[in-house]
C-alpha positions as CSV (number, residue, x, y, z in Angstrom):
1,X,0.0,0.0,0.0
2,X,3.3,2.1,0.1
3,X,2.0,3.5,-3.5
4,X,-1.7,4.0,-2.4
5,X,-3.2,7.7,-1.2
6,X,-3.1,8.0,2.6
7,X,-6.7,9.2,2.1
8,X,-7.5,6.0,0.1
9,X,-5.9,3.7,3.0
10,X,-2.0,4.0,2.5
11,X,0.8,4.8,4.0
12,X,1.0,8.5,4.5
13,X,4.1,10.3,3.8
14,X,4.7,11.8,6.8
15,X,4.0,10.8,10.0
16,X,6.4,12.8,12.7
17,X,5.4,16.3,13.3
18,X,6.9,19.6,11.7
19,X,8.8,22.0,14.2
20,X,6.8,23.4,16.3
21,X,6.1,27.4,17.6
22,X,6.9,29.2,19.5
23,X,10.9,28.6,20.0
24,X,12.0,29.1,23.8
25,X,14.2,28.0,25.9
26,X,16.2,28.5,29.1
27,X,17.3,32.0,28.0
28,X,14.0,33.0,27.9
29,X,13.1,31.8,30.7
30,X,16.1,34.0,32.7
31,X,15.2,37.0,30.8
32,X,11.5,36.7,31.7
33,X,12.6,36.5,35.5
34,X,15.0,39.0,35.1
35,X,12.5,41.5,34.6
36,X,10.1,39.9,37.3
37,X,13.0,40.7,39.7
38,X,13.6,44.4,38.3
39,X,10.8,45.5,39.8
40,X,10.4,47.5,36.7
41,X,7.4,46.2,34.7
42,X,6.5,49.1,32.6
43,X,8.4,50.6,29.8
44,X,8.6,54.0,31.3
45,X,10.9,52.7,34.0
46,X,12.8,49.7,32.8
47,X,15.2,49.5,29.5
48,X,14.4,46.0,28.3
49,X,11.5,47.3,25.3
50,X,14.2,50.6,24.8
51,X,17.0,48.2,24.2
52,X,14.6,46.1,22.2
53,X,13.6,49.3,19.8
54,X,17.1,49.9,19.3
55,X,18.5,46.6,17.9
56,X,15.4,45.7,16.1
57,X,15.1,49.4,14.0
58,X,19.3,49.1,14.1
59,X,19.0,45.6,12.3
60,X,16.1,47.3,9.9
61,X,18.3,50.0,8.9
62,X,16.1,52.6,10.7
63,X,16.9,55.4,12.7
64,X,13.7,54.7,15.3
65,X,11.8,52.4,16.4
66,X,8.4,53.0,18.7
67,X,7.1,49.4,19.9
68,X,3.4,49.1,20.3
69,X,1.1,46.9,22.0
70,X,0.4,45.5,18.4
71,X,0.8,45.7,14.7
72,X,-3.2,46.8,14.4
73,X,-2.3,49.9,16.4
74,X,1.1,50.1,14.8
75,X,-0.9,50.9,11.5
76,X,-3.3,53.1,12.9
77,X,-1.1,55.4,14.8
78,X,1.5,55.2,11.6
79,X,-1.6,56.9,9.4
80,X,-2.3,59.8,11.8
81,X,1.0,60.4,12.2
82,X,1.3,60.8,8.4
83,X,-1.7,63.4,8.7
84,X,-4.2,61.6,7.3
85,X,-7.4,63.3,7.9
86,X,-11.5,62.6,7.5
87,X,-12.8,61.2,3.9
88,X,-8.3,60.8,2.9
89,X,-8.4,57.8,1.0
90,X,-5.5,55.4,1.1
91,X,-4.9,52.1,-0.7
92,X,-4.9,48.9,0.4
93,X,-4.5,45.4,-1.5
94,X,-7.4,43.1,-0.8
95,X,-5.5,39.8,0.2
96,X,-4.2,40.8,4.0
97,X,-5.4,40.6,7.2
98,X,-8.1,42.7,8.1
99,X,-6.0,45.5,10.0
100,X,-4.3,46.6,6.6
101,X,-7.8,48.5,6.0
102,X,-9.7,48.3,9.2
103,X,-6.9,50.3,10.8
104,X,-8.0,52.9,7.8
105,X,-11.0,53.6,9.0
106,X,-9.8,54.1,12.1
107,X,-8.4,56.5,11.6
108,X,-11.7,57.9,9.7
109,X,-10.2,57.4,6.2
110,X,-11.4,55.4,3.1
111,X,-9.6,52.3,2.2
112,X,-9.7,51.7,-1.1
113,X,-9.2,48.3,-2.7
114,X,-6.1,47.6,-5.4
115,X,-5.8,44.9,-6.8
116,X,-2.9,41.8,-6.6
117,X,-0.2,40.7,-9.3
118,X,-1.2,37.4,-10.0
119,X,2.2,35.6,-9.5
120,X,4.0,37.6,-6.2
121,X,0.3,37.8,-4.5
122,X,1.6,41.5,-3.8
123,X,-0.1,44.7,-4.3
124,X,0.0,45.6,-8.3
125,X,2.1,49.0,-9.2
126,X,0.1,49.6,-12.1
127,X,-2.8,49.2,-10.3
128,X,-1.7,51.8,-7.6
129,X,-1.4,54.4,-10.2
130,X,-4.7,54.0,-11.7
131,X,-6.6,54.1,-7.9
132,X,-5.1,57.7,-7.4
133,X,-7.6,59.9,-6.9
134,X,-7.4,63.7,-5.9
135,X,-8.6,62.4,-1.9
136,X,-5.8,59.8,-2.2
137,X,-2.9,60.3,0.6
138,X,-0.8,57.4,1.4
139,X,-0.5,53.5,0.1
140,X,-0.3,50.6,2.2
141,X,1.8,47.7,0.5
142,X,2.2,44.4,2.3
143,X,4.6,41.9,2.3
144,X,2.5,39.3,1.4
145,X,4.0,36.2,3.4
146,X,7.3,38.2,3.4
147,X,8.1,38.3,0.3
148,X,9.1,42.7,0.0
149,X,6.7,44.0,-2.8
150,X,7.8,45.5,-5.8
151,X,9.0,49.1,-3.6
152,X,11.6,50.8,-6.2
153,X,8.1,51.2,-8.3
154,X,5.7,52.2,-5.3
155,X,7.8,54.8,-4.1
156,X,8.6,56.3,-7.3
157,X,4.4,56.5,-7.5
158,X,4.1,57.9,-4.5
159,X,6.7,60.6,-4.7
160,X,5.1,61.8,-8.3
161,X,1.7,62.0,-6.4
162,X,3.1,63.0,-3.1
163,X,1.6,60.1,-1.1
164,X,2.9,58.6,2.4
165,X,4.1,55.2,2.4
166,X,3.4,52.8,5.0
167,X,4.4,49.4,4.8
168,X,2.7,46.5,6.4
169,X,5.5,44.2,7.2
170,X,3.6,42.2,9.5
171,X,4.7,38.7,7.8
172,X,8.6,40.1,6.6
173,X,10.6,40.5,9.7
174,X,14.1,40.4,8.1
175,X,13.2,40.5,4.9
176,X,15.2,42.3,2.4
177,X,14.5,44.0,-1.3
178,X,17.8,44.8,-3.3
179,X,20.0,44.4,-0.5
180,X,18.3,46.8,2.5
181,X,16.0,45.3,4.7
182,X,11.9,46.1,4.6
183,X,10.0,48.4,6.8
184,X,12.9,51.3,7.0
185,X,11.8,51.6,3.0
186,X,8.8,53.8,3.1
187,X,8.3,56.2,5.3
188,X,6.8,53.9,8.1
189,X,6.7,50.4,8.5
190,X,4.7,48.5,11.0
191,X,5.3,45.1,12.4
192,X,4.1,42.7,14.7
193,X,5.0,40.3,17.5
194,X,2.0,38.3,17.5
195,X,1.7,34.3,18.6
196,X,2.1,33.2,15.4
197,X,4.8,35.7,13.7
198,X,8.4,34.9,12.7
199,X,9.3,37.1,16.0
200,X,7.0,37.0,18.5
201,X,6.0,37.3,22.3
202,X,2.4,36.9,22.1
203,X,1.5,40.3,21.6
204,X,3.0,43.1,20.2
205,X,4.1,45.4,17.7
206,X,6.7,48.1,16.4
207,X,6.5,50.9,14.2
208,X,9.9,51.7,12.5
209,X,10.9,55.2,10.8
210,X,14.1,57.5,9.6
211,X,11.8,60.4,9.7
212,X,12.3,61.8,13.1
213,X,9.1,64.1,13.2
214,X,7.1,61.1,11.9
215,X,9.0,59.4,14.9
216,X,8.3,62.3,17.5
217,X,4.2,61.8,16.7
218,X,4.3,58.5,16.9
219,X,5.7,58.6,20.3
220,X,3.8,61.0,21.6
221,X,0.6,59.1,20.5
222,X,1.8,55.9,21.9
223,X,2.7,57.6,25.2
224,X,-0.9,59.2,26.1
225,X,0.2,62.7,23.9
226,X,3.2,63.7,26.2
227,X,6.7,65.0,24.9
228,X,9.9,64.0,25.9
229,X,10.7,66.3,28.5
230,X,7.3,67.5,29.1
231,X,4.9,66.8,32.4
232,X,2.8,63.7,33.5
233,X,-0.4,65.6,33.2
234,X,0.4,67.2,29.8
235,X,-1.0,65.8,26.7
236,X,0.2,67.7,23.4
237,X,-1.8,65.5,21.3
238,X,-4.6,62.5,21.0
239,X,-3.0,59.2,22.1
240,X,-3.5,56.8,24.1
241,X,-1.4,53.9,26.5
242,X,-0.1,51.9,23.1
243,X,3.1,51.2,25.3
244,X,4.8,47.5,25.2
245,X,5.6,45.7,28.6
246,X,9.0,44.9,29.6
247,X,8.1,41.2,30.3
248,X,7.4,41.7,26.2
249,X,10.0,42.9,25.5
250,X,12.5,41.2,27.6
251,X,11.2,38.3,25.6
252,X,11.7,40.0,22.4
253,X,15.7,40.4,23.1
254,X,15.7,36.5,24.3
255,X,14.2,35.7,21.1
256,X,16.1,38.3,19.0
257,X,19.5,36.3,19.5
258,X,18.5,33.6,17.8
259,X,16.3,35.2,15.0
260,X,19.0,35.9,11.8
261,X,19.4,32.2,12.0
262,X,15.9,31.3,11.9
263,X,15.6,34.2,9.1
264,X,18.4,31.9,7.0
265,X,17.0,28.6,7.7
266,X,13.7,29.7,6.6
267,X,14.8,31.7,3.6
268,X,16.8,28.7,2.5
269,X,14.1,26.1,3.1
270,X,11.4,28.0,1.2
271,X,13.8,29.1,-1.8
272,X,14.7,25.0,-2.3
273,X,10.5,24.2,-1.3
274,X,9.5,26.5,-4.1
275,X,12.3,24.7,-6.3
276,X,10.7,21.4,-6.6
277,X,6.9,22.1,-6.2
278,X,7.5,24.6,-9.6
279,X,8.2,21.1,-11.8
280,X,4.6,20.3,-10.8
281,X,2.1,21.1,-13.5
282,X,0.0,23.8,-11.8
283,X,2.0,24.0,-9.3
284,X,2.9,28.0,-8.9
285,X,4.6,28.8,-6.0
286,X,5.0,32.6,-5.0
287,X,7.2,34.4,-7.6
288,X,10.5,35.4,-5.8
289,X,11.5,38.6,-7.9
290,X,15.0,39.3,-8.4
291,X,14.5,42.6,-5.9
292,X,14.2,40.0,-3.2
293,X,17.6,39.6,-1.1
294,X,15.6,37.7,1.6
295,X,12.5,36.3,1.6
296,X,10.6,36.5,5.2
297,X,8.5,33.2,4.6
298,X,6.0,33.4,7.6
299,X,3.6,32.5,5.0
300,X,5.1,30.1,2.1
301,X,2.2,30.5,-0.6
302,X,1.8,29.0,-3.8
303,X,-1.4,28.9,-6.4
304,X,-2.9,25.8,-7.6
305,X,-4.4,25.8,-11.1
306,X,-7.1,22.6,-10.9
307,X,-7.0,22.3,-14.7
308,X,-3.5,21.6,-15.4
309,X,-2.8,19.7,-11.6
310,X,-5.5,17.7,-12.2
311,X,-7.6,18.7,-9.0
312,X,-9.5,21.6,-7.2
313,X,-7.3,23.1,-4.3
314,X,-10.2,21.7,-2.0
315,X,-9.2,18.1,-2.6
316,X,-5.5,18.5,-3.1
317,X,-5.6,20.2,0.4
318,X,-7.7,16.6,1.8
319,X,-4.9,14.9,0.2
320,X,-1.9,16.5,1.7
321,X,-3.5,16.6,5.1
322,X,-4.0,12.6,5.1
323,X,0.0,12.4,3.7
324,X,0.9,14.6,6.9
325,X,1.1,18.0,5.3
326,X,-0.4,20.7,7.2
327,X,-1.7,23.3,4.3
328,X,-4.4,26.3,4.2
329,X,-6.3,28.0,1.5
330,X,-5.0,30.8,3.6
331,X,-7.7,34.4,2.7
332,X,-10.7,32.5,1.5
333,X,-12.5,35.9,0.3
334,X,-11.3,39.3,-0.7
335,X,-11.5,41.8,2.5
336,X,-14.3,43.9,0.6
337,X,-16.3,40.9,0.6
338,X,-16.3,40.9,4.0
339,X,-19.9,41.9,5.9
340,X,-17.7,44.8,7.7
341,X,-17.2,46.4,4.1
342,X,-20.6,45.3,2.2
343,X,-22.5,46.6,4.9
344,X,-20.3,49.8,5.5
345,X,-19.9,48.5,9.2
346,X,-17.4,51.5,10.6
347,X,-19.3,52.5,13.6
348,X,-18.3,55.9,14.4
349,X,-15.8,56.2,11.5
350,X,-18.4,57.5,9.0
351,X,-16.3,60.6,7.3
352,X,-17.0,58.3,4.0
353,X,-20.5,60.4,4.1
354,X,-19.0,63.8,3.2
355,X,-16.9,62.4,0.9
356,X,-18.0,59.6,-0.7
357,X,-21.4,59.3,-0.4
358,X,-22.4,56.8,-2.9
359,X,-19.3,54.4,-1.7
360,X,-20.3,50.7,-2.3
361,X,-17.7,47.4,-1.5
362,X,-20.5,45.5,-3.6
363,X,-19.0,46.8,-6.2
364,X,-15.7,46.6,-6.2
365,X,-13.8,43.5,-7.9
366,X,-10.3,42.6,-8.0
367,X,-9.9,39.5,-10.6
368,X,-6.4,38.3,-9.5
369,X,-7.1,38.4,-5.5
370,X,-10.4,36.5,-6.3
371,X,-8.8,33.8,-8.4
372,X,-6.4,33.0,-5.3
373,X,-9.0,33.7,-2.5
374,X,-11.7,31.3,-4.0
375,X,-9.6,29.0,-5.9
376,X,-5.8,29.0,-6.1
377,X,-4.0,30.2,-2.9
378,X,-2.4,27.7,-0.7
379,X,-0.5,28.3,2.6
380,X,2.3,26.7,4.2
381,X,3.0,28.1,8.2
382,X,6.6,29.3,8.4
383,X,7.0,27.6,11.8
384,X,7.5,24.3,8.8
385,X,10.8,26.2,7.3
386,X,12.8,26.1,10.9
387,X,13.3,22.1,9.9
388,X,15.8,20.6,7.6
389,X,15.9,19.5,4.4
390,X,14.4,16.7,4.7
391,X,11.4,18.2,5.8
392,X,11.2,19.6,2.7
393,X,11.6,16.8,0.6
394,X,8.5,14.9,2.2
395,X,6.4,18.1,1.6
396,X,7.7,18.1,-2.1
397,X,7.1,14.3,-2.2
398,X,3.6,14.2,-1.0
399,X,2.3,17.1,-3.9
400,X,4.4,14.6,-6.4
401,X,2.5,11.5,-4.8
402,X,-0.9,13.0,-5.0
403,X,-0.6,14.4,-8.7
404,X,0.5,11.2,-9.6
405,X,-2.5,9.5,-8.4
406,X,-4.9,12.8,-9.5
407,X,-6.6,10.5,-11.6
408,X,-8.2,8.8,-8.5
409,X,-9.2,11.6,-6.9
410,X,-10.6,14.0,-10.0
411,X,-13.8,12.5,-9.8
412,X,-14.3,14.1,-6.0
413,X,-14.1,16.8,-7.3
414,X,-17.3,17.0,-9.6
């Protein structure tokens, strides 16, 4: 039965688990109680998320770095400190998580939807250009799965059209296009330490900058409006308590030391991953342009054509799971199909009124994010690109074992 599906009664390919996530250890563990024992458990007193700020914009090639309680927030406070006001527009692709845009209307601006290119999964240059309206203001591009979008042509764009540039690298810690690494690119870039990120500490987030006024208003906001220098009880502007914890961040220095390794091991994992599943007929795995120095892999993503594979992703997704291959159809519908969007769902962030009265999601479409939302995408977790290379040789064996069996399995699909 060696030859024989795992779903049909084989042998699967797989049976021990991938690496698993988070990473921790004993260093952890001292750093953790090292700032138990300080006494000092807020950031205003202790040094542990200062020091953290300063290696992790340092290792970005920016000049300063504000961590946040998380990435949501990091976007949010990273558009208001760009001046975006009531009714701005600003443009988000369609295949991210919901903060991209949500964190737009929170800050009472329009997010309006541009469209993917078809092979990177990243926001579409050309597509940018011909969204810019007179109300636009600033662009939000995301590193799909960490793979840097195509930035020498957004920020050309958005220096004609004087727009801010704020870069979601959320899934690309360490990731680097034409040699620099991402998020010191734009003007801001926002990242996050959540549970499942490629540097995390449950919860958490960092805005980084070379700008220092941008800087400056972002920590004021994150600090409750104060100034450096200035009084308790005196607020310059609206902000809130966005500040990280030291037990945070003293896990974020703990987990920083061993980070540029993980970064390699995954960036070498994926690149030889994406290698072998390519020979597979519709078989497309994320298009690594030659602008990409390092690729961030927290997501790996690939698209599946049924036609020429021989199966829908639905059933080649069955199959992989009974051969031991944890996979996803990752964003299953475009964000402007969600109810938030179709049902203009903003609570008090209506400023849309004024200045776009007729606005309708209904009506928007993007063609290449809906062919890999409803059809084509396929994830991989990055926690899976920590193993070795023979990890990735059982995931490239079980695709090669199911298409060579698709003949079995086609007629599940009708």
């Amino acid at each position: 039965m060696a030859d024989q599906l795992a779903i049909q009664g084989g042998a699967p390919v797989r049976t021990k688990p991938f690496a698993g996530w988070p990473v921790f250890g004993e260093s952890d563990q001292q750093a953790l109680i090292a700032a138990l024992q300080s006494g000092n458990w807020g950031k205003l007193q202790g040094d542990q998320v200062r020091t953290f700020e300063k290696r992790f914009a340092e290792y970005h090639e920016a000049r300063h770095g504000v961590a946040i309680v998380n990435g949501t927030v990091g976007l949010r406070l990273a558009l208001l400190a760009a001046g975006i006001q009531a009714g701005d527009e600003v443009l988000v692709p369609p295949y991210t998580f919901l903060a991209t845009a949500s964190a737009v209307i929170e800050a009472n601006a329009v997010p309006v939807f541009v469209d993917l290119e078809l092979d990177t999964f990243n926001i579409d240059p050309k597509g940018i250009e011909a969204a810019i309206t007179p109300r636009t203001r600033a662009v939000i591009p995301v590193h799909l799965g960490g793979l840097p979008c195509n930035m020498e042509a957004i920020m050309a764009i958005a220096r004609r059209h004087k727009l801010t540039v704020i870069e979601d690298a959320c899934h690309a810690h360490g990731a680097a296009y034409q040699g620099h690494r991402v998020g010191s690119l734009g003007d801001l870039g926002v990242f996050s330490f959540q549970s499942s990120k490629n540097l995390c500490s449950g919860e958490g987030g960092i805005i980084l900058t070379n700008d220092d006024e941008l800087a400056a208003r972002c920590w004021s906001m994150h600090n409750c409006g104060r100034v450096p220098g200035g009084a308790w009880y005196e607020h310059h502007v609206i902000g809130g308590n966005y500040r990280l914890s030291e037990f945070q961040g003293a896990v974020l220095n703990s987990q920083f030391d061993r980070f540029d390794q993980q970064a390699d091991t995954r960036d070498r994992n994926g690149k030889y991953l994406a290698g072998r599943l390519a020979k597979l007929p519709g078989i497309y795995p994320q298009v690594r342009t030659a602008d990409c120095t390092r690729h961030g892999y927290h997501l790996f993503s690939l698209r599946v054509v049924a036609d020429e594979f021989g199966m829908p992703r639905e059933v080649l997704l069955d199959a992989l799971k009974a051969e031991g291959i944890p996979t996803s159809p990752g964003y299953l519908i475009p964000l402007y199909r969600q109810r938030l969007f179709e049902n203009l769902a903003f609570g008090p962030y209506t400023s849309y009124r004024a200045s776009q009265p007729n606005l309708d999601y209904r009506k928007v479409t993007c063609p290449n994010c809906e062919t890999i939302s409803y059809s084509q995408g396929v994830w991989l977790e990055q926690r899976i690109f920590l193993g070795t290379r023979e990890d990735m040789d059982d995931i490239a064996a079980a695709f090669e074992k199911v298409h060579a069996h698709r003949d079995q399995l086609a007629p599940a699909a009708g």
